[in-house]
LOKE-798106 format. One record per residue (C-alpha): residue in three letters; x, y, z. Coordinates in steps of 0.05 Angstrom, whole numbers, padded with zeros to 5 digits, always signed. Layout:
// LOKE-798106
ALAXYZ/...
END
This chain:
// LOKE-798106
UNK+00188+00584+00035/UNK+00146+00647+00040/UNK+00075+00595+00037/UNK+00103+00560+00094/UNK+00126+00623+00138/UNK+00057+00645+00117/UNK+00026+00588+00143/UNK+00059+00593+00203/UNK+00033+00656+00229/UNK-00045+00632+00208/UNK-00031+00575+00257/UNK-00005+00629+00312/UNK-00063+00662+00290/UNK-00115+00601+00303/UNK-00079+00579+00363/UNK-00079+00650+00396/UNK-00150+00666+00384/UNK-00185+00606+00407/UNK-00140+00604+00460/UNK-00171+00613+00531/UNK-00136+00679+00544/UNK-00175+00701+00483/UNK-00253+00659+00501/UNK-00256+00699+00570/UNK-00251+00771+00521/UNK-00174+00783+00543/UNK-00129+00807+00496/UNK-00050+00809+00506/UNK-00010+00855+00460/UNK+00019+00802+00427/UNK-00048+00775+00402/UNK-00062+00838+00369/UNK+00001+00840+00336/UNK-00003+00764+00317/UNK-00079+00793+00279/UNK-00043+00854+00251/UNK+00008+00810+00223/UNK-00047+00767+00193/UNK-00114+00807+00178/UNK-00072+00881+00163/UNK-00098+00910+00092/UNK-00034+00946+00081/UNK+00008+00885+00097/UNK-00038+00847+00041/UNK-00032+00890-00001/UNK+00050+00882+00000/UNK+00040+00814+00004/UNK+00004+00818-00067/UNK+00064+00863-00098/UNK+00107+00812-00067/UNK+00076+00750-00100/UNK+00074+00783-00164/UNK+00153+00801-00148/UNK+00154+00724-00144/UNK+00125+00703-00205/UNK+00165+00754-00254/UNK+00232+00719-00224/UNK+00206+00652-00224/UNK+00202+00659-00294/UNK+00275+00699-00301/UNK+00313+00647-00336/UNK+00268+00651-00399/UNK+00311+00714-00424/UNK+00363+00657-00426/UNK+00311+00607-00467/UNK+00309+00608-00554/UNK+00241+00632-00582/UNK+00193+00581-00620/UNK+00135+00595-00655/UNK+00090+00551-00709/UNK+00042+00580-00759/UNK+00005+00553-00827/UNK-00052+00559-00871/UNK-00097+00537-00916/UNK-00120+00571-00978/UNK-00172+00559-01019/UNK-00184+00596-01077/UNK-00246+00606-01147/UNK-00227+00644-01198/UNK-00246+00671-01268/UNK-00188+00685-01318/UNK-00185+00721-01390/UNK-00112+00736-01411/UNK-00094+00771-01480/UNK-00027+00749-01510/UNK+00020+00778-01556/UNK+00003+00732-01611/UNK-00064+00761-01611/UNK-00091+00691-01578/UNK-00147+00698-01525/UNK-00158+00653-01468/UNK-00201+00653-01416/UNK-00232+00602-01363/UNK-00273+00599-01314/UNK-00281+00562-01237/UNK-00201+00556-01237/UNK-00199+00518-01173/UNK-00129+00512-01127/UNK-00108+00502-01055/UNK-00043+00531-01016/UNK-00021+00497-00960/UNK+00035+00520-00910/UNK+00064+00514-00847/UNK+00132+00540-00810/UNK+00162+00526-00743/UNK+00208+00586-00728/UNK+00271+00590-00674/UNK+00302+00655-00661/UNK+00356+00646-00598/UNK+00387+00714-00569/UNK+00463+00689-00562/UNK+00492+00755-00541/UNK+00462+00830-00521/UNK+00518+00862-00487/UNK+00497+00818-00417/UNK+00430+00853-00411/UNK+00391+00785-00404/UNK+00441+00766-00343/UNK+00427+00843-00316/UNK+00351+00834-00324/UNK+00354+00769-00291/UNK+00385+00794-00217/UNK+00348+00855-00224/UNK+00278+00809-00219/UNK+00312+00771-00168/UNK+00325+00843-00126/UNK+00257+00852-00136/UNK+00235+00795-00097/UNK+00278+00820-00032/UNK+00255+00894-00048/UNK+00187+00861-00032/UNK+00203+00818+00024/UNK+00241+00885+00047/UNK+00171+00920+00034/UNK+00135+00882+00076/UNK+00180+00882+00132/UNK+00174+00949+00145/UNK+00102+00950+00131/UNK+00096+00899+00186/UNK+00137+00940+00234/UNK+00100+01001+00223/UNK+00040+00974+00227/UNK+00061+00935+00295/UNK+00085+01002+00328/UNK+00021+01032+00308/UNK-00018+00982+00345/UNK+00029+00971+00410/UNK+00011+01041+00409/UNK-00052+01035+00401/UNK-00067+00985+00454/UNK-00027+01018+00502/UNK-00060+01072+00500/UNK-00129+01031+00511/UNK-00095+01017+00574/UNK-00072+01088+00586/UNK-00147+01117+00584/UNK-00166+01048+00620/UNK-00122+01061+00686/UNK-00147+01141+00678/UNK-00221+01111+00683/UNK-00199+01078+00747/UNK-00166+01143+00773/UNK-00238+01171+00755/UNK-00271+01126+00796/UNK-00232+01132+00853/UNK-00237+01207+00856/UNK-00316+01185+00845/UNK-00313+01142+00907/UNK-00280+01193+00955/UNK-00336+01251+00929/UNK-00386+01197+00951/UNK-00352+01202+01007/UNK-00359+01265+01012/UNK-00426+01268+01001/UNK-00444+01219+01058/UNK-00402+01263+01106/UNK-00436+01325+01081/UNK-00510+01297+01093/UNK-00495+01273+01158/UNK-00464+01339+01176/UNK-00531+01359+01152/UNK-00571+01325+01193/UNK-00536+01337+01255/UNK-00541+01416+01251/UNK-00463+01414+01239/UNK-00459+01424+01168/UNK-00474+01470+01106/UNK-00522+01461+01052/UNK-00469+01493+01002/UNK-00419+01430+01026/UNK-00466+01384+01011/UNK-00492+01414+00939/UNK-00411+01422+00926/UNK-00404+01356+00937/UNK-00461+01334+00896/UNK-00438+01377+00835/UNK-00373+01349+00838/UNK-00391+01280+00836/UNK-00434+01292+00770/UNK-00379+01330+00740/UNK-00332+01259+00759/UNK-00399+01218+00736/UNK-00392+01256+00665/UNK-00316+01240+00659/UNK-00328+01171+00672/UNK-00378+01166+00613/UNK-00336+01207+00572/UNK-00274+01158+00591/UNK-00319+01095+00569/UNK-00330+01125+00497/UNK-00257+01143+00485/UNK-00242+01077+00506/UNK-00299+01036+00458/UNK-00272+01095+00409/UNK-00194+01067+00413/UNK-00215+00993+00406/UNK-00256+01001+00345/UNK-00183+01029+00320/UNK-00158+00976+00337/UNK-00198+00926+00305/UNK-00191+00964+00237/UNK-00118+00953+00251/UNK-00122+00876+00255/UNK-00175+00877+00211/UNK-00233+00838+00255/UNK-00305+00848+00250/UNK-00324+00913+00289/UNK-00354+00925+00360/UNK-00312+00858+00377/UNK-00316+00850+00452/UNK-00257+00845+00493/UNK-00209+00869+00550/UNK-00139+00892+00553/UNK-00089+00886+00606/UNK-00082+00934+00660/UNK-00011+00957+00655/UNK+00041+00982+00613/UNK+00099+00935+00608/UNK+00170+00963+00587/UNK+00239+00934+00558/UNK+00294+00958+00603/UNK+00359+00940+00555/UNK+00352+00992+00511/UNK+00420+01027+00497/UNK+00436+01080+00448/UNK+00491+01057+00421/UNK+00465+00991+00404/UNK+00410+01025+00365/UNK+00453+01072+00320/UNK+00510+01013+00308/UNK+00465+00965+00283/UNK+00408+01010+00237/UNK+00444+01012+00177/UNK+00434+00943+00177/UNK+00360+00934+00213/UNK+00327+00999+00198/UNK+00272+00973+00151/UNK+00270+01037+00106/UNK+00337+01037+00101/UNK+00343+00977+00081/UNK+00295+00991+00027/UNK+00331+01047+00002/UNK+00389+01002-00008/UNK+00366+00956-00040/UNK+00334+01006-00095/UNK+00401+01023-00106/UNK+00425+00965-00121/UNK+00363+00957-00175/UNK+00389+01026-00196/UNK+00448+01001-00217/UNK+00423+00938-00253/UNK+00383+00990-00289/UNK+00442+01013-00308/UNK+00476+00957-00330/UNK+00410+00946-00378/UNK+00425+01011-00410/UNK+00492+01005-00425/UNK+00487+00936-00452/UNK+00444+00976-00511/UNK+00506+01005-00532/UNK+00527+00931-00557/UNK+00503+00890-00614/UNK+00454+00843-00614/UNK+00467+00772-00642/UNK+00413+00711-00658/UNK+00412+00660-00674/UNK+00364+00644-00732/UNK+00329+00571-00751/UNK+00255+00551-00783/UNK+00229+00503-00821/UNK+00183+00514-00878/UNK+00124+00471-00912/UNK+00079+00499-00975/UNK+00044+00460-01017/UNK+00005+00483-01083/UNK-00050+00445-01118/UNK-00088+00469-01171/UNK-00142+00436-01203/UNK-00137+00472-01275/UNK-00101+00523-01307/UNK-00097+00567-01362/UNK-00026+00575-01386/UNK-00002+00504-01402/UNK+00063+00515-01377/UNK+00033+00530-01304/UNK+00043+00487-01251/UNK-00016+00434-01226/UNK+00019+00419-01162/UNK+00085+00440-01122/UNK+00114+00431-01058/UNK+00177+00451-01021/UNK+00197+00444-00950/UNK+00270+00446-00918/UNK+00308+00483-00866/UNK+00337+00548-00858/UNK+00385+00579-00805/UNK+00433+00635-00801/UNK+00464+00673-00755/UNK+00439+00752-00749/UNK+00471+00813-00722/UNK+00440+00880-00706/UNK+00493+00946-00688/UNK+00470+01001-00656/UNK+00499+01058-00697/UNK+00455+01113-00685/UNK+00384+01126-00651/UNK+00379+01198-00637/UNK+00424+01194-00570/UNK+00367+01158-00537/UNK+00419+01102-00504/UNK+00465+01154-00485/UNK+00395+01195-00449/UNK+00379+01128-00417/UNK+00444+01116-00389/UNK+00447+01184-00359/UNK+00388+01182-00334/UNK+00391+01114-00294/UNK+00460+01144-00272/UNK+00424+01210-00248/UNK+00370+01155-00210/UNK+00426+01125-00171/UNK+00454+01189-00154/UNK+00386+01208-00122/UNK+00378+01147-00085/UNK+00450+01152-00051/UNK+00431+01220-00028/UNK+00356+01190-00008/UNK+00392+01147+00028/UNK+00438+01197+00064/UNK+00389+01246+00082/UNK+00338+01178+00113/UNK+00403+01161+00155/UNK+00409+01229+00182/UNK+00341+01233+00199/UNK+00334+01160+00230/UNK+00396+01178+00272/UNK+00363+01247+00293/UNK+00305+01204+00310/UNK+00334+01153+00348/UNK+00382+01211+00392/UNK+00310+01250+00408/UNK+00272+01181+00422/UNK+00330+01159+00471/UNK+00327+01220+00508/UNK+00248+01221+00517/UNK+00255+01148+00527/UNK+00308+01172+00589/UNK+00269+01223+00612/UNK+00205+01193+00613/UNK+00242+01140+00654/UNK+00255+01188+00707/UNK+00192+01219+00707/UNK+00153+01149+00719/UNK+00202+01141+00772/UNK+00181+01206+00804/UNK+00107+01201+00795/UNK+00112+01132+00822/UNK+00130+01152+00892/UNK+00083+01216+00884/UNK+00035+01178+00874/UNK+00036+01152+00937/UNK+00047+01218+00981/UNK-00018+01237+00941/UNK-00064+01181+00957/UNK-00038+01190+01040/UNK-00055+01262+01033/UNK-00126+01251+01006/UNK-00130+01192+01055/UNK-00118+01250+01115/UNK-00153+01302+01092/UNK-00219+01250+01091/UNK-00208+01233+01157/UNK-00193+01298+01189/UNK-00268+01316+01142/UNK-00294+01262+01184/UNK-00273+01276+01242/UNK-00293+01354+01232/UNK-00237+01381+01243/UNK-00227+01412+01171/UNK-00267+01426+01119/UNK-00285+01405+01045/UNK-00239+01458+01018/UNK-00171+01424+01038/UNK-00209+01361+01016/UNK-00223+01384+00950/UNK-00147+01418+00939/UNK-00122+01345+00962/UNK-00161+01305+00911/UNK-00137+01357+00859/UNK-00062+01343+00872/UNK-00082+01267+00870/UNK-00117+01277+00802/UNK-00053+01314+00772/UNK-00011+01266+00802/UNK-00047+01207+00769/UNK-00046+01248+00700/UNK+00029+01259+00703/UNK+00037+01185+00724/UNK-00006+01159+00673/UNK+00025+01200+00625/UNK+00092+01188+00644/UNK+00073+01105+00629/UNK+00045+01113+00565/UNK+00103+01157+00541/UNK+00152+01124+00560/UNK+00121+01064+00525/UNK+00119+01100+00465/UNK+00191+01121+00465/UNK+00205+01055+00472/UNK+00164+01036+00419/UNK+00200+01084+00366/UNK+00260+01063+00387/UNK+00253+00987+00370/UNK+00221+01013+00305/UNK+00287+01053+00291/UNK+00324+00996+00310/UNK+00269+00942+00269/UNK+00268+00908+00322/UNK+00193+00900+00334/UNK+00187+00833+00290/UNK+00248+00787+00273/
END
């Protein structure tokens, strides 16, 4: 099931890059989360655990299974003899030749342990969702990181067009200036302000384009893509409007990611401890083999020794093995996985308090930055009017490049709040829906 979900999001992957969207050099948000999703080391890396997760539990019901094992040899042996006897009679030989042959097949079956094989067996099959559970939240984190990231491509992408409209109007300004100039109207100081103040919105602009190339090579390490990969983003910031509070905190006990993981430790915790205790029972097997030896020798010294023998037959029993006493190293164990559990509930206490903190602070930036976007918005627009008047009243000389110049400075702080006001709110949102883990389903 996990090869074919796997699977799944290659294709996604495949379709979404050589989609056209992706040949003309745009990429959406959801294309770079589809390549996180994909390409991400970390989320590889939990994939690995994951698989290995996999493989102990496939393998689970083997606790359950008897133990066979085979194993024989051949002897060969030369040797010289001298024996003494009582009598006073010597004998003695040389090149006494023989050869040992055996074999045994040996079954050993664990009937009983005090349920620890049936403990061991759902705690491997907890592993496997502690892994799942893993990556999850790997994914999630790693998502939010890169709507964040992208977003804020587009953040310092709409401040590079703010740049280069404040660039155009100092043209502007420059034109007005020289013609000023050339009339006998204007001031040399206008025009060499103007100038200055053009190169100071030429350097922003070149210091805008390397932040930007700066943020995209972040984001390719993110999805994992060969550097200096050339693309675009989009030009605004898109937002979910259904967000409510209580939503959130009703439903993150249950979708919270890292809570979810704590859980589900505890829950290993206390298999753990099942495990222990079960040492505190005896152990029975069940006990079976079958034996083969075979002696030939070629000569002997002593007349009444044997030239050849063989036995084989079966053997089985039943075995027992009581724990009586082992330095109070079960009773340490058990206390131990008991004092593990009790950390984990209070891990898990202290993570709900703080998601809950997290999600009450998120919600109100989220609210507030709302408000604020709504304010710029319409500021926005009083700005742009005002530096549209104050250029015309330049032109028409009846002010000069001082209210100009104050004007396009409440129209750059008025697209810095704006702009700011968009990306944050998109990153409240963002936490949020990671609170929530609702950023993949």
């Amino acid at each position: 099931m996990k090869s074919y979900y796997k699977n799944i999001i290659l294709l996604i992957a495949v379709i979404v890059f050589n989609s056209p969207i992706f040949s003309q050099n745009k990429l959406t948000v959801e294309q770079a989360i589809t390549a996180t999703i994909e390409n991400n080391y970390d989320i590889q890396l939990l994939r690995n655990d994951s698989s290995a997760y996999a493989l102990d539990n496939a393998y689970a019901r083997a606790a359950f299974l008897p133990r066979l094992n085979a194993s024989g040899g051949l002897l060969f042996n030369n040797n010289n003899q001298k024996q003494k006897l009582a009598d006073g009679s010597k004998r003695e030989s040389k090149g006494l030749r023989s050869s040992n042959l055996t074999g045994s097949v040996q079954l050993n079956w664990t009937i009983f342990d005090g349920l620890k094989m049936f403990a061991t067996r759902d705690k491997l099959a907890q592993f496997v969702q502690l892994g799942e559970l893993n990556i999850k939240n790997q994914m999630i984190n790693s998502v939010a990181t890169v709507i964040n990231n992208y977003y804020n491509i587009v953040r310092q992408k709409q401040q590079l067009k703010a740049i280069e409209e404040q660039m155009s109007i100092n043209e502007e300004r420059v034109k007005v200036a020289e013609k000023k100039l050339s009339v006998g109207l204007g001031a040399k100081p206008e025009l060499l302000q103007g100038k200055v103040d053009l190169n100071a919105q030429k350097a922003a602009r070149l210091q805008q384009l390397t932040l930007i190339e700066q943020l995209k090579e972040q984001l390719n390490q993110l999805m994992n893509v060969e550097p200096d990969s050339r693309y675009d983003v989009t030009d605004s910031i898109t937002f979910v409007n259904n967000i409510i509070l209580g939503d959130i905190l009703g439903t993150v006990e249950t979708g919270n990611p890292q809570l979810l993981v704590t859980k589900k430790n505890i829950e290993i915790g206390k298999l753990t401890l099942k495990e222990r205790k079960a040492e505190r029972y005896p152990v029975v097997t069940l006990n079976s083999a079958y034996n083969y030896s075979k002696t030939n020798n070629k000569s002997v010294i002593n007349p009444f020794s044997t030239l050849y023998n063989r036995s084989n037959g079966f053997n089985y029993g039943i075995g027992i093995s009581i724990p009586i006493l082992n330095g109070f190293n079960t009773k340490r164990q058990i206390q131990q996985a008991q004092l593990d559990i009790d950390w984990l509930n209070i891990s898990y206490l202290n993570q709900k308090s703080q998601i809950n903190l997290g999600i009450t602070n998120a919600f109100k930036d989220y609210e507030l930055q709302k408000k604020m976007l709504a304010l710029e918005e319409e500021n926005i627009v009083l700005a742009k009017e005002n530096v549209y008047i104050a250029l015309e009243r330049l032109r028409l000389g009846i002010s000069t490049y001082l209210e100009l110049r104050e004007t396009q400075k409440s129209l750059e702080l008025a697209y810095d709040r704006l702009i700011a006001a968009r990306y944050n709110t998109k990153l409240a949102e963002t936490e949020l829906l990671r609170l929530k883990g609702d950023l993949i389903k």
